[in-house]
N, CA, C and O atoms as CSV, one atom per row, in Angstrom:
chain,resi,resn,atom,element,x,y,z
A,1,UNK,N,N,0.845,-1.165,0.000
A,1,UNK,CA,C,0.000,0.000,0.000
A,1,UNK,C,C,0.897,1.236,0.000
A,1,UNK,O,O,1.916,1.272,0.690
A,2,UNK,N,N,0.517,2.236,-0.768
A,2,UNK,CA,C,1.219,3.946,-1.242
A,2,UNK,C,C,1.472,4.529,-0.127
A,2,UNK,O,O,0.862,3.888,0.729
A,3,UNK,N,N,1.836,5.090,0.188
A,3,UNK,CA,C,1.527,6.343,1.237
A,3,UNK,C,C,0.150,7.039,0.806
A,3,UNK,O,O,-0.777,7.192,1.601
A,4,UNK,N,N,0.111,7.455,-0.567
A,4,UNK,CA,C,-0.999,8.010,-0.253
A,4,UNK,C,C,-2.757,7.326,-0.700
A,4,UNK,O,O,-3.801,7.951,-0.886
A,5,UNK,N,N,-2.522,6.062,-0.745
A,5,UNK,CA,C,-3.930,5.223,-0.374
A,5,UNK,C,C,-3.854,5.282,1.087
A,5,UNK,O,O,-4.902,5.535,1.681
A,6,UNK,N,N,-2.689,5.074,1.824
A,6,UNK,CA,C,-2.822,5.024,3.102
A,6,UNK,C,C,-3.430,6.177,4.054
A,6,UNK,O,O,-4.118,6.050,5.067
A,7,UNK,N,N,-2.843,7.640,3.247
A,7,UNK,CA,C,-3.517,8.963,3.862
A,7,UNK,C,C,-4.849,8.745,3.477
A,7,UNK,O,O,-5.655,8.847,4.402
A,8,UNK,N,N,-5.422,8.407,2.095
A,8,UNK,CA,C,-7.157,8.386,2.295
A,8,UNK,C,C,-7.860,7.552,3.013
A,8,UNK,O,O,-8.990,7.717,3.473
A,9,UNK,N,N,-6.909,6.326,3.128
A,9,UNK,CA,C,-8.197,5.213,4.001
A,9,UNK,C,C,-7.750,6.157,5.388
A,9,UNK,O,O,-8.736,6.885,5.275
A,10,UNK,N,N,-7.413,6.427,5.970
A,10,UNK,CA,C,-7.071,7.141,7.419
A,10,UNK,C,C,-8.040,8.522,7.493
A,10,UNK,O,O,-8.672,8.866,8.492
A,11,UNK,N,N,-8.011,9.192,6.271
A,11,UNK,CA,C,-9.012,10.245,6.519
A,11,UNK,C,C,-10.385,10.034,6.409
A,11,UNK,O,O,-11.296,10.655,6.957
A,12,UNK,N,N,-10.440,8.984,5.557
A,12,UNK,CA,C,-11.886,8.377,5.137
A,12,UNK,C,C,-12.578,7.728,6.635
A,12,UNK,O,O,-13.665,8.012,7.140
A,13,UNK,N,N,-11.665,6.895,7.057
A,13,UNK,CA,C,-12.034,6.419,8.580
A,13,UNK,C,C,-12.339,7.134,9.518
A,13,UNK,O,O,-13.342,6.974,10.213
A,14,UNK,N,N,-10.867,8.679,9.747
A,14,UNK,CA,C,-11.615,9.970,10.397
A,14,UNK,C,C,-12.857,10.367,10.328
A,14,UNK,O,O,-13.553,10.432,11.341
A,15,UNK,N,N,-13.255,10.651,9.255
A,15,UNK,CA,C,-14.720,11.207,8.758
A,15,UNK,C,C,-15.883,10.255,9.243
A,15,UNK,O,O,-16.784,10.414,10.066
A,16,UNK,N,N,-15.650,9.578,8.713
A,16,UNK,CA,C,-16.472,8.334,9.639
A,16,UNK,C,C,-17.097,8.544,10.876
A,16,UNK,O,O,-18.277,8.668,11.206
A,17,UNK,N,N,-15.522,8.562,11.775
A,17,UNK,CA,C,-15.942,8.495,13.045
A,17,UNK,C,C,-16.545,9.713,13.521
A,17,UNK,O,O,-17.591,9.793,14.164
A,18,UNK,N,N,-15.625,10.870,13.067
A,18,UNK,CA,C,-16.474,12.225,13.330
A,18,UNK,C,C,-17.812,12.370,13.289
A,18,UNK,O,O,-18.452,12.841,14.229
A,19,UNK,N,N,-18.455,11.872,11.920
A,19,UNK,CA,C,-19.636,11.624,11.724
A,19,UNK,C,C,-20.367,10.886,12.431
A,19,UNK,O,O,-21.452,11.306,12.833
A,20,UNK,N,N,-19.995,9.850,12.676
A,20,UNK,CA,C,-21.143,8.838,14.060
A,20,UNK,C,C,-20.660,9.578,15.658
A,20,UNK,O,O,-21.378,9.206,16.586
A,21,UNK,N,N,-19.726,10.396,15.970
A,21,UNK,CA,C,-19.833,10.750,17.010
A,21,UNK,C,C,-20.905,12.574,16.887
A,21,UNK,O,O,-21.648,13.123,17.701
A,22,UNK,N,N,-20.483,12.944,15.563
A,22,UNK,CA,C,-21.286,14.140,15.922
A,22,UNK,C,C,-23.092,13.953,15.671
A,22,UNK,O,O,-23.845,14.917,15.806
A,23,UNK,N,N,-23.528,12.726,15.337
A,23,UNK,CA,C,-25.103,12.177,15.375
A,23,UNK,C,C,-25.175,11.871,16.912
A,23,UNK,O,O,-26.001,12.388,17.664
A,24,UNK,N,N,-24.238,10.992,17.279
A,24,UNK,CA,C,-24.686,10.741,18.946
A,24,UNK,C,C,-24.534,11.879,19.515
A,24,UNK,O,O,-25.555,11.937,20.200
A,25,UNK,N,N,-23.852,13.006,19.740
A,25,UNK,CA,C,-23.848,14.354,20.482
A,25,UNK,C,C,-25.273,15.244,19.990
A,25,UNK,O,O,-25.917,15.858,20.841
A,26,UNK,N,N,-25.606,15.241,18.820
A,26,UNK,CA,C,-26.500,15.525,18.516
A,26,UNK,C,C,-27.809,15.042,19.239
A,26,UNK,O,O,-28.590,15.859,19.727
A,27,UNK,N,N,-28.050,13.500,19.297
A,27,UNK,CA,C,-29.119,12.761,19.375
A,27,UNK,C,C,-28.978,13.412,20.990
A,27,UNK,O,O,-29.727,14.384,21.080
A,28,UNK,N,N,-28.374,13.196,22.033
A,28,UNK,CA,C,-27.621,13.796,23.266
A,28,UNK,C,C,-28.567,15.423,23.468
A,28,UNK,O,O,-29.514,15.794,24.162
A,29,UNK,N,N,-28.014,15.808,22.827
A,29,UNK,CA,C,-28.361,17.339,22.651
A,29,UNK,C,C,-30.068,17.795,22.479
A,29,UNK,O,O,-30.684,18.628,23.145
A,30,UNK,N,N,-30.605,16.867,21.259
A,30,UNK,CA,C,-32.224,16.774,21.306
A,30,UNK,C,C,-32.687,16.085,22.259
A,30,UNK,O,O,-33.911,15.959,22.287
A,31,UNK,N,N,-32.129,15.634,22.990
A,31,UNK,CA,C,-32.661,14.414,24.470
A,31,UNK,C,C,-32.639,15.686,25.790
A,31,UNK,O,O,-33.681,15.782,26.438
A,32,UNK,N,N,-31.745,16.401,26.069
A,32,UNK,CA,C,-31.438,17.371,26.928
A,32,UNK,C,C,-32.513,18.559,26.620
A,32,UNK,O,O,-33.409,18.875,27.402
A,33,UNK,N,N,-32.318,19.057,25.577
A,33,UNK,CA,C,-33.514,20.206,24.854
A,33,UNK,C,C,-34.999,19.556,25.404
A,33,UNK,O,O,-35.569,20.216,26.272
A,34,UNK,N,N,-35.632,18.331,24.954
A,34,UNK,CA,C,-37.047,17.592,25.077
A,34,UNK,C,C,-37.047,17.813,27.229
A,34,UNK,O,O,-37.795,18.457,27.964
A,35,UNK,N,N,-36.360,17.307,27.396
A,35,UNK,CA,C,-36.163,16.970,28.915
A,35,UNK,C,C,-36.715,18.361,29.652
A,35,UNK,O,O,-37.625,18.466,30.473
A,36,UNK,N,N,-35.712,19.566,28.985
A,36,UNK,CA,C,-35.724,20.447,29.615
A,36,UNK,C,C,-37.065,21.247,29.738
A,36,UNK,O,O,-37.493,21.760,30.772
A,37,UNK,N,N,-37.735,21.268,28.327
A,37,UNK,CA,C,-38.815,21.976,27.984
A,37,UNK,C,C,-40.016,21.081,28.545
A,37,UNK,O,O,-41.025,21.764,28.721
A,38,UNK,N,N,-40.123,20.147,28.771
A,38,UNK,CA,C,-40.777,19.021,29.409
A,38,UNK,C,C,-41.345,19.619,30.760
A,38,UNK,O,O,-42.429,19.906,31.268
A,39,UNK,N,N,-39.292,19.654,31.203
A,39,UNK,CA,C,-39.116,20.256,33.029
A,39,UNK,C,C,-40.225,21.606,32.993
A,39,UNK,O,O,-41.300,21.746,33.577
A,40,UNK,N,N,-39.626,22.347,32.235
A,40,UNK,CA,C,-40.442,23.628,32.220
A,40,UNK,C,C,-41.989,24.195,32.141
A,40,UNK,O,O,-42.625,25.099,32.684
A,41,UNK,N,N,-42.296,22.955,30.968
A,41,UNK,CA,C,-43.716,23.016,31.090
A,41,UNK,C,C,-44.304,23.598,29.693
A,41,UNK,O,O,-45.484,23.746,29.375
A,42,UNK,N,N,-42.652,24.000,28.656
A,42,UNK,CA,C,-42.946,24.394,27.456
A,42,UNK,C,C,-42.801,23.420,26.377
A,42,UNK,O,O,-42.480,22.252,26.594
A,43,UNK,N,N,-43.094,24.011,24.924
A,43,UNK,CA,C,-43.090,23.003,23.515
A,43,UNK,C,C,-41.861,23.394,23.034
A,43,UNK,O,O,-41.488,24.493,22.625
A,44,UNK,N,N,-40.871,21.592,23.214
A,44,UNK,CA,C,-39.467,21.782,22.102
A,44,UNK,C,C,-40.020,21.471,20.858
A,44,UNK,O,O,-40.436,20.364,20.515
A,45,UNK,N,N,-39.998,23.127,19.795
A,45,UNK,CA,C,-40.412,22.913,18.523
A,45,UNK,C,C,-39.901,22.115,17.168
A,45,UNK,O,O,-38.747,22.072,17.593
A,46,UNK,N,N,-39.841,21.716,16.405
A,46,UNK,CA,C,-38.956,20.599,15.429
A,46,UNK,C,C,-38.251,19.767,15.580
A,46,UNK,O,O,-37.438,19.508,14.692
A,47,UNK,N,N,-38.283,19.225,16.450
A,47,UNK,CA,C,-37.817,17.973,17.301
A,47,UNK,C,C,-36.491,17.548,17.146
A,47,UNK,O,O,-35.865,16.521,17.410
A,48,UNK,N,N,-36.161,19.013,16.466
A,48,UNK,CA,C,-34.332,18.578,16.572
A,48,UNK,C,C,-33.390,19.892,16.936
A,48,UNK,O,O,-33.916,20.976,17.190
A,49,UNK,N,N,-32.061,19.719,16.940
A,49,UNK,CA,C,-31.075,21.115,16.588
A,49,UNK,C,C,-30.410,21.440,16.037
A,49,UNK,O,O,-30.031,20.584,15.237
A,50,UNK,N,N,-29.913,22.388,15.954
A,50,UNK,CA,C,-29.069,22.862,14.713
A,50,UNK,C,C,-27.626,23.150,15.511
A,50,UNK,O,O,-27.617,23.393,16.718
A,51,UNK,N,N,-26.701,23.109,14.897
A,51,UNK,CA,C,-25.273,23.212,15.529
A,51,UNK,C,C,-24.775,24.398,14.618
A,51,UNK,O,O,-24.637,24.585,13.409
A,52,UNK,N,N,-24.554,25.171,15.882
A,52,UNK,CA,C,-23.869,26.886,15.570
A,52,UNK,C,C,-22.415,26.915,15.502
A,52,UNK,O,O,-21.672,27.416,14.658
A,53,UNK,N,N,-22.105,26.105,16.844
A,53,UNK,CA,C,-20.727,26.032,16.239
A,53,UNK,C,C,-19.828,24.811,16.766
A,53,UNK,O,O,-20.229,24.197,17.756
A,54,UNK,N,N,-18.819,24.494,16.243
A,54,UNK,CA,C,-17.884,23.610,16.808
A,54,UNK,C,C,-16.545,23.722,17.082
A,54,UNK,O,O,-16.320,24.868,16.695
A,55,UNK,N,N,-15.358,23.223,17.555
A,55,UNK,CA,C,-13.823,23.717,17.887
A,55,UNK,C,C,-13.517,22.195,19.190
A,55,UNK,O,O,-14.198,21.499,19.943
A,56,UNK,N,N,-12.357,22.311,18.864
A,56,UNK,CA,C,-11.547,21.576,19.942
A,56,UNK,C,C,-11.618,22.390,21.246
A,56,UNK,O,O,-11.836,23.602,21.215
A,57,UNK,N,N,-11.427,21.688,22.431
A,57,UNK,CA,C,-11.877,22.212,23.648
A,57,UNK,C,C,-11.165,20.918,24.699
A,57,UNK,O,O,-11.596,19.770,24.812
A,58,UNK,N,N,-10.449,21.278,25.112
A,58,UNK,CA,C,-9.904,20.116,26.765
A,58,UNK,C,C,-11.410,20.146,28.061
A,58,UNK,O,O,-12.019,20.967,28.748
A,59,UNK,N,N,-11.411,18.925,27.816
A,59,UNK,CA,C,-12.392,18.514,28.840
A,59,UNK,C,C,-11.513,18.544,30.676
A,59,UNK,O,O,-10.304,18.526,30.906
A,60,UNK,N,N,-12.677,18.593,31.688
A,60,UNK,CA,C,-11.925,18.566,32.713
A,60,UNK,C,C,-10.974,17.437,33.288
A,60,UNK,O,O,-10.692,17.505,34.485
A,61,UNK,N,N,-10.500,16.485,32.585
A,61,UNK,CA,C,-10.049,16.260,32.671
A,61,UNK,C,C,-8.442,15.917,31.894
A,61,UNK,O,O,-7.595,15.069,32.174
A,62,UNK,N,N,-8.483,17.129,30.670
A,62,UNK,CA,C,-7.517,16.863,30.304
A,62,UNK,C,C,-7.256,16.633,28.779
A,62,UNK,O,O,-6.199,16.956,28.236
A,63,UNK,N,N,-8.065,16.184,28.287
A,63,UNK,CA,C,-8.485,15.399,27.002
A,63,UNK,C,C,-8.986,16.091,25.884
A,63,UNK,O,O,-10.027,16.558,26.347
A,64,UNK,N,N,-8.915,16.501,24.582
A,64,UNK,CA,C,-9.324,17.222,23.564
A,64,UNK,C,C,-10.225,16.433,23.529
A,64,UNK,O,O,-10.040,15.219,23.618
A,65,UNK,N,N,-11.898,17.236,23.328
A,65,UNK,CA,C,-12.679,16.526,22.826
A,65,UNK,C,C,-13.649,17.690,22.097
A,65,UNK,O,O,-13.450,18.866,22.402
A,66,UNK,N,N,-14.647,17.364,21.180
A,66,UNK,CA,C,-15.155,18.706,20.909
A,66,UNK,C,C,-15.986,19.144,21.414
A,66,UNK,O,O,-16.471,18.390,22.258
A,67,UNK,N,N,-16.487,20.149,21.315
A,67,UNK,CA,C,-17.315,21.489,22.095
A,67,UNK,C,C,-18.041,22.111,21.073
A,67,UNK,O,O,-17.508,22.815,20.215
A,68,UNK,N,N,-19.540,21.816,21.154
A,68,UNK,CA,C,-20.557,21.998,20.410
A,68,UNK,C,C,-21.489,22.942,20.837
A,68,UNK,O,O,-21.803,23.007,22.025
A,69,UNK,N,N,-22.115,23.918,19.720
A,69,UNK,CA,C,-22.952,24.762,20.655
A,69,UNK,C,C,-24.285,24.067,19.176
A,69,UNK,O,O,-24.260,23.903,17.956
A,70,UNK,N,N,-25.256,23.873,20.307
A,70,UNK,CA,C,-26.286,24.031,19.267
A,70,UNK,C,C,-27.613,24.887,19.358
A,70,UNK,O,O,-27.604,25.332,20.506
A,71,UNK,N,N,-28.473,25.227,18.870
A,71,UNK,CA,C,-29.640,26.094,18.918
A,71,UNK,C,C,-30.755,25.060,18.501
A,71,UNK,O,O,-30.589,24.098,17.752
A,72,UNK,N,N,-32.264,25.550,19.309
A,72,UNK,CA,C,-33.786,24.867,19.123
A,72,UNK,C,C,-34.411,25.961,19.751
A,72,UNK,O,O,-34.042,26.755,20.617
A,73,UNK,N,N,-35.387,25.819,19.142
A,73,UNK,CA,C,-36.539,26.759,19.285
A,73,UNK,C,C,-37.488,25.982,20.165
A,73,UNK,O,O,-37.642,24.761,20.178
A,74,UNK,N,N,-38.273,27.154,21.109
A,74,UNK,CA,C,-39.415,26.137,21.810
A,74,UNK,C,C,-40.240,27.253,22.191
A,74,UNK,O,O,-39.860,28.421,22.103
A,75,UNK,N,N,-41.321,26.909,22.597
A,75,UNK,CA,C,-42.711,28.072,22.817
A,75,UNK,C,C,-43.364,28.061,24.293
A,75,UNK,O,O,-43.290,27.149,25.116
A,76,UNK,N,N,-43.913,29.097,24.401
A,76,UNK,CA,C,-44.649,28.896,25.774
A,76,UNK,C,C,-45.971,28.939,25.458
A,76,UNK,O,O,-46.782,28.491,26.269
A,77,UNK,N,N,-46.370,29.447,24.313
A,77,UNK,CA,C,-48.122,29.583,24.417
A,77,UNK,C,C,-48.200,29.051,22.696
A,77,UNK,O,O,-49.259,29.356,22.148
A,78,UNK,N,N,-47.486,28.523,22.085
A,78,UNK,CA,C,-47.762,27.679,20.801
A,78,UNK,C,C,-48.078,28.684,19.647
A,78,UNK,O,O,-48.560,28.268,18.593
A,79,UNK,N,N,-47.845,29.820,19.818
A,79,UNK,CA,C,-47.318,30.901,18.796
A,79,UNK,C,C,-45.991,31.146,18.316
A,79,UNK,O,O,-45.436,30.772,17.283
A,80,UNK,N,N,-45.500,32.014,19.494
A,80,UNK,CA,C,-44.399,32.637,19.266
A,80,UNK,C,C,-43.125,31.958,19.795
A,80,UNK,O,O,-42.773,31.616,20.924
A,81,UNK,N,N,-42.475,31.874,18.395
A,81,UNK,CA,C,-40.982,30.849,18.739
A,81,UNK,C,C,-39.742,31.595,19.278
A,81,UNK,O,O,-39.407,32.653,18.744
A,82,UNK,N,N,-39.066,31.095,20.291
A,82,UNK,CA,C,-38.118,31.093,21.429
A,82,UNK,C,C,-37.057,30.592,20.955
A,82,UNK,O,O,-37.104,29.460,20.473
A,83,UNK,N,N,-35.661,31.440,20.987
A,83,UNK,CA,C,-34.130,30.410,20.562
A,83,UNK,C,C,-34.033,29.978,21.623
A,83,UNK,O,O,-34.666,30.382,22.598
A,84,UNK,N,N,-33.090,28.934,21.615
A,84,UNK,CA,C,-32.172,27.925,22.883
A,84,UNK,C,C,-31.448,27.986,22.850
A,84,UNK,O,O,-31.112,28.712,21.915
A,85,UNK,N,N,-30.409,27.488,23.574
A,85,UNK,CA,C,-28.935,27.089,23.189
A,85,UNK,C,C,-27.996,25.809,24.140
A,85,UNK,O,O,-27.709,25.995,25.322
A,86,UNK,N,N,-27.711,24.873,23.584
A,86,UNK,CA,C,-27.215,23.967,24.430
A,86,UNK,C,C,-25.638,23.889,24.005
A,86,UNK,O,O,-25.134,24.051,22.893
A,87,UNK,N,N,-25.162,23.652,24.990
A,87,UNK,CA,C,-23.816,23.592,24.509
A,87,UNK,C,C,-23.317,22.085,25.344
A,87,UNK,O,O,-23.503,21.793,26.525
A,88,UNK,N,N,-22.684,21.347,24.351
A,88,UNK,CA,C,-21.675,20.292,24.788
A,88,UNK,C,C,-20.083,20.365,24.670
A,88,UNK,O,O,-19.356,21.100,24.001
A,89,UNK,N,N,-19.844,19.453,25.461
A,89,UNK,CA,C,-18.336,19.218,25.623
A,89,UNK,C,C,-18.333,17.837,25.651
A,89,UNK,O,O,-18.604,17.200,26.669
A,90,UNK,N,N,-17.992,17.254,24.412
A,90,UNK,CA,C,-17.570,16.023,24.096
A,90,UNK,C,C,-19.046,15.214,24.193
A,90,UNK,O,O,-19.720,15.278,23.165
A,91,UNK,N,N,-19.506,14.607,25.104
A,91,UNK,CA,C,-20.867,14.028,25.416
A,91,UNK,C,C,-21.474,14.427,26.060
A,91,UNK,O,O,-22.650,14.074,26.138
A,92,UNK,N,N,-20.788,15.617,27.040
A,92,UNK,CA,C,-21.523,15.771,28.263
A,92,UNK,C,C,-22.033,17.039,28.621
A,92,UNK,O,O,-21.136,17.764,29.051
A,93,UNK,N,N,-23.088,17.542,28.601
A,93,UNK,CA,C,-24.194,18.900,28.695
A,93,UNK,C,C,-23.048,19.827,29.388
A,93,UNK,O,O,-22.430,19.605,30.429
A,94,UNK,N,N,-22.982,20.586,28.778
A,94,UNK,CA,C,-22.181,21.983,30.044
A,94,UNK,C,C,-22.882,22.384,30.243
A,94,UNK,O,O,-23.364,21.991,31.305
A,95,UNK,N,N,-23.865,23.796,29.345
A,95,UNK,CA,C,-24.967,24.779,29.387
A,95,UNK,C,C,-26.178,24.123,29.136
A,95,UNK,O,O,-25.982,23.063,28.542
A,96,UNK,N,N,-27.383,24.363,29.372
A,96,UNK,CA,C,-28.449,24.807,27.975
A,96,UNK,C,C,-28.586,26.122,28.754
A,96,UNK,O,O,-27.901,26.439,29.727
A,97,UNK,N,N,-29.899,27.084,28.001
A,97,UNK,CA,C,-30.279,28.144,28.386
A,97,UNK,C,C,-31.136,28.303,27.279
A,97,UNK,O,O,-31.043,28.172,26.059
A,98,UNK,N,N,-32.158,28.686,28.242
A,98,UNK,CA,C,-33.720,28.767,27.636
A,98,UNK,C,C,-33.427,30.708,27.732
A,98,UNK,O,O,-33.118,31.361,28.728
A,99,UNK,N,N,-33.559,30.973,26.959
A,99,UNK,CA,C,-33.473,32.666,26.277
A,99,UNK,C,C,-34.728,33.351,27.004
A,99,UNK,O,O,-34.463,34.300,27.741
A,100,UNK,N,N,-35.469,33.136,26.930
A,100,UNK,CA,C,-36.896,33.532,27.467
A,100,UNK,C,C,-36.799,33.835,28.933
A,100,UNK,O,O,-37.172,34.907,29.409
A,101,UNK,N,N,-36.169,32.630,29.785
A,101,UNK,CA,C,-36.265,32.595,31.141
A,101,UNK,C,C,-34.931,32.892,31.977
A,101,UNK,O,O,-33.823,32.471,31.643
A,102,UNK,N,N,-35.095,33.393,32.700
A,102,UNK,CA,C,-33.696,34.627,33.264
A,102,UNK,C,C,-32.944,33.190,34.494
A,102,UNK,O,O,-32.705,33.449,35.674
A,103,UNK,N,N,-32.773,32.235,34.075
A,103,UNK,CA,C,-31.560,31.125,34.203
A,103,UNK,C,C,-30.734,30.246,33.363
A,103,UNK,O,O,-31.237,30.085,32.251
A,104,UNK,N,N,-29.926,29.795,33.497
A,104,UNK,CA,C,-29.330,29.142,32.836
A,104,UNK,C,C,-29.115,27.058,33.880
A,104,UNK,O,O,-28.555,26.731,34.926
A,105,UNK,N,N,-29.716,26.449,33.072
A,105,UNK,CA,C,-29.521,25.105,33.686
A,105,UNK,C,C,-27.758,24.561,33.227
A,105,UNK,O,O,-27.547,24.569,32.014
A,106,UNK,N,N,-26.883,24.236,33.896
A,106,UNK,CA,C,-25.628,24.297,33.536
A,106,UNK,C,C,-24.802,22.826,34.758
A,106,UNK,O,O,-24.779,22.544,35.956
A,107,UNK,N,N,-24.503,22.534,34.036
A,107,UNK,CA,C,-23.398,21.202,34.424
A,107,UNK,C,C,-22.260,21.768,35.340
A,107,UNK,O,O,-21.560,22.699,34.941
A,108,UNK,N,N,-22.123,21.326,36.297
A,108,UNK,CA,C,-20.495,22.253,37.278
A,108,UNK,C,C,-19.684,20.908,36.838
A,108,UNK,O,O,-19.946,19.707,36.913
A,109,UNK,N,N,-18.721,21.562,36.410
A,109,UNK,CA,C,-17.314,20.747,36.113
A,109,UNK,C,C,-17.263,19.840,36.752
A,109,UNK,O,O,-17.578,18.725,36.337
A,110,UNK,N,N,-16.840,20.087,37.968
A,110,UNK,CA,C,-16.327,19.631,39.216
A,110,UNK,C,C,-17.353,18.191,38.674
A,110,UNK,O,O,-16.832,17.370,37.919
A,111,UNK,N,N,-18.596,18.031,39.072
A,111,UNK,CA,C,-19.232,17.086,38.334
A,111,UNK,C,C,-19.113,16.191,37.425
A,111,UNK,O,O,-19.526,15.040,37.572
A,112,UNK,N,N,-18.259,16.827,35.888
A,112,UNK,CA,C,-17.898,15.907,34.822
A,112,UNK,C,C,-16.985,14.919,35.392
A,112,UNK,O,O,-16.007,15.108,36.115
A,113,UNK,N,N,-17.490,13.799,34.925
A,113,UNK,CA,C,-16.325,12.526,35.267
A,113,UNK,C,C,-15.800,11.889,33.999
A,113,UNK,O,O,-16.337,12.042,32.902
A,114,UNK,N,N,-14.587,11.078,34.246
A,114,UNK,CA,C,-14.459,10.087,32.886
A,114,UNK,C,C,-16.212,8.824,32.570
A,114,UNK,O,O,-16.990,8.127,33.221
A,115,UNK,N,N,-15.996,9.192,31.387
A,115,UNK,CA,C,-17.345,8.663,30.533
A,115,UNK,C,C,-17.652,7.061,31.072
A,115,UNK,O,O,-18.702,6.422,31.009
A,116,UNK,N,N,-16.508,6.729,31.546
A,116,UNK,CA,C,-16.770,5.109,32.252
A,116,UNK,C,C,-17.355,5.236,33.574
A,116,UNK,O,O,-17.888,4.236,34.053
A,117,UNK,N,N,-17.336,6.222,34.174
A,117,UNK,CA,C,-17.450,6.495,35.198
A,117,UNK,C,C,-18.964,7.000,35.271
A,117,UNK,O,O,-19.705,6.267,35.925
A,118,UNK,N,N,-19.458,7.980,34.783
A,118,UNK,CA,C,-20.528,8.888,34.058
A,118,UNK,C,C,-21.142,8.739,33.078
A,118,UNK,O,O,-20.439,8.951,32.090
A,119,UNK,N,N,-22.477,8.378,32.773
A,119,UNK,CA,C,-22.928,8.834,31.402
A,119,UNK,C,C,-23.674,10.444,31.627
A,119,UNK,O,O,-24.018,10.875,32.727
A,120,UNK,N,N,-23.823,11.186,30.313
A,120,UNK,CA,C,-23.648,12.236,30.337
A,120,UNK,C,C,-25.721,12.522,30.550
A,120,UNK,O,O,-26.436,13.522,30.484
A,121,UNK,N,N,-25.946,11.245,30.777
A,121,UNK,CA,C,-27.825,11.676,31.081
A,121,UNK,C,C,-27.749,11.386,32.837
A,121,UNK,O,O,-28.770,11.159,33.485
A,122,UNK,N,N,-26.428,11.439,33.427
A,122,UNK,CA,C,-26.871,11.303,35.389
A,122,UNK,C,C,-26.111,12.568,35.329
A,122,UNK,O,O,-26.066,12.971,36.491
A,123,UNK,N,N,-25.591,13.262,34.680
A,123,UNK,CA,C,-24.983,14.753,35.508
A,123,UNK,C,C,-26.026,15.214,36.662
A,123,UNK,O,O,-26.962,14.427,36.805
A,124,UNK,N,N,-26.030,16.176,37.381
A,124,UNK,CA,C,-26.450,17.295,38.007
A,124,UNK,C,C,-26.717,17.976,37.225
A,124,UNK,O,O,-26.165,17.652,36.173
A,125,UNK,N,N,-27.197,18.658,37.158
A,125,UNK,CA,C,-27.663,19.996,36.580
A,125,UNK,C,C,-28.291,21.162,37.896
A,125,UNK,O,O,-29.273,20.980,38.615
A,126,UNK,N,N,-27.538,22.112,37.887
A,126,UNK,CA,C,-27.883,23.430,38.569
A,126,UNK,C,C,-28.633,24.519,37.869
A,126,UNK,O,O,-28.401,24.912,36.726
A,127,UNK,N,N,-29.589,24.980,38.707
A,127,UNK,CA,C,-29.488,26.248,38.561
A,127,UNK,C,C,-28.801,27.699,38.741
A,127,UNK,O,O,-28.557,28.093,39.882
A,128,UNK,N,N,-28.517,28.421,37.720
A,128,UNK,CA,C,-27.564,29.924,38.157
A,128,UNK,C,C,-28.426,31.055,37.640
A,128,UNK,O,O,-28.691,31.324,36.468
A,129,UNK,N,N,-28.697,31.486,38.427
A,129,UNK,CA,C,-29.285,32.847,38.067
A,129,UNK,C,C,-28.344,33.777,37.576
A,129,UNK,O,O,-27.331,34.027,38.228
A,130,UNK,N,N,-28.660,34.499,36.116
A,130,UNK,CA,C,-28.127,35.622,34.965
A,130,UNK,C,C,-28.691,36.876,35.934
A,130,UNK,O,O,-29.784,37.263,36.346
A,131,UNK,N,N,-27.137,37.316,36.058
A,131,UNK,CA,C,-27.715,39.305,36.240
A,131,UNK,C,C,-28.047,40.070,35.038
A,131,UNK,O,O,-27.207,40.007,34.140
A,132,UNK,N,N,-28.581,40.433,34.931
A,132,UNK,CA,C,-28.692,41.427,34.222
A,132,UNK,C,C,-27.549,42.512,34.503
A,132,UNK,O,O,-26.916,42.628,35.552
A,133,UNK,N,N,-27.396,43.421,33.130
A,133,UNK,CA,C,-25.998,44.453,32.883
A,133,UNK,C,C,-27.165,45.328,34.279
A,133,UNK,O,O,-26.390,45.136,35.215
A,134,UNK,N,N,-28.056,45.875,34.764
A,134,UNK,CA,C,-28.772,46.891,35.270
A,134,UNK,C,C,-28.419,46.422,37.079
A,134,UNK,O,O,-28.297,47.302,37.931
A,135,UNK,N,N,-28.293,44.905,37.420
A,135,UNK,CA,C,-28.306,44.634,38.223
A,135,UNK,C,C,-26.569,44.025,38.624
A,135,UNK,O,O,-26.434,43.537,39.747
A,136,UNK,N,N,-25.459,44.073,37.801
A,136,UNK,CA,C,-24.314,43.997,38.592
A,136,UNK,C,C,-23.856,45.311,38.713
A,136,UNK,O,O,-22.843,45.554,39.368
């Protein structure tokens, strides 16, 4: 085998995997969104999300893994549509934040464990109350 059959089967395999890991972070991500709006008492609209952005990111423990932000819309009275935003780190929820409502539901580090240890649907999740620019 060439060197360079060898660089495509290696990138071809990359892609691959990228691809079946960024569907499971995804699938992850619409599971957290449903949950939340559930918790709340509102409608997660299109039953999926969209990913705003992505980048390499060290998890707490050390490890490059990626760091996903994604966006969903959801409603309180079945009119008027609401952005979201969830953000992951590798598998495991850091943020969401419902735009509408003056908290943010958010993962404390300290919390993240290795993935053998943790799956990323038993975190904690806290509440933190957002100041407003009027109120710091």
């Amino acid at each position: 085998m060439s060197v360079a059959e060898f660089i495509i089967i290696f990138t071809l395999i990359a892609v691959i995997f990228y691809w079946i890991d960024t569907i499971r972070t995804k699938e992850l991500a619409v599971m957290h969104g449903k949950n939340a709006c559930k918790d709340a008492g509102i409608t997660f609209l299109d039953q999926t999300v969209e990913i705003k952005k992505v980048r390499l990111k060290r998890n707490p423990r050390g490890s490059m893994v990626f760091y996903r932000e994604y966006q969903f819309e959801f409603s309180s009275d079945g009119v008027r549509r609401v952005d979201a935003k969830i953000i992951m780190l590798g598998k495991q929820l850091l943020k969401l934040q419902l735009s509408a409502y003056p908290e943010i539901i958010q993962a404390n580090p300290d919390d993240l464990k290795p993935d053998s240890e943790q799956s990323s649907a038993t975190i904690e999740a806290k509440v933190v109350e957002i100041k407003s620019p009027k109120n710091r």
